[in-house]
C-alpha positions in Angstrom: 13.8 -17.1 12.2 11.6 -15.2 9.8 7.7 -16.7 10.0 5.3 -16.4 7.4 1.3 -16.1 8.3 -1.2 -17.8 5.9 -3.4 -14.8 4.7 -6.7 -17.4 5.6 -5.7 -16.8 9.7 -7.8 -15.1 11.4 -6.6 -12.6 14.2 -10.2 -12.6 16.3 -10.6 -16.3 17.1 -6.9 -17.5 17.5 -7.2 -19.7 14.4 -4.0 -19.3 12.6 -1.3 -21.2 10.3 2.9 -19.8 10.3 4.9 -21.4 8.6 9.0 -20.6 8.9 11.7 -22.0 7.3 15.4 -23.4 8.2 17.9 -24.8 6.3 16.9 -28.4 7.3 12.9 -28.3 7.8 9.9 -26.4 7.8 8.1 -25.3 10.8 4.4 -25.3 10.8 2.8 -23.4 13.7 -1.6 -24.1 13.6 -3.8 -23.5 16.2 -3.6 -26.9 17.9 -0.4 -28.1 17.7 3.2 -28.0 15.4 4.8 -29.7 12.5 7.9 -30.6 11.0 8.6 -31.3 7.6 11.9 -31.9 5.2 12.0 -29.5 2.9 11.2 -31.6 -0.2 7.7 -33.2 2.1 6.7 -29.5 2.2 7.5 -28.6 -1.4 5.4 -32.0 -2.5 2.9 -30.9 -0.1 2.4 -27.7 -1.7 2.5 -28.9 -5.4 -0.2 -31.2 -4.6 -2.3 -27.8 -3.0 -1.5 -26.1 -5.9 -2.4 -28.7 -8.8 -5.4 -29.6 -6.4 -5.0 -32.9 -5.6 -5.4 -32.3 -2.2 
């Protein structure tokens, strides 16, 4: 499973977001825990960070 890293982590403090994705979710790896989400929860999720709403 390819990951991707969020280009805000930050490699000297262990603060860091990954994000991967699978056919039937998305994996969120942050520094204090993970999340799943369905793939259309992520793509809303990121349409509202985009069009700052969030």
């Amino acid at each position: 499973m390819n990951g991707h890293r969020s280009s805000y982590s930050d490699d000297t403090d262990g603060e860091c977001v990954e994000a991967a994705e699978t056919p039937g979710a998305v994996l969120v790896r942050e520094s204090s825990g993970h999340l799943d989400f369905a793939p259309g929860a992520w793509s809303a999720f990121l349409a509202d960070l985009k069009a700052e709403r969030l």
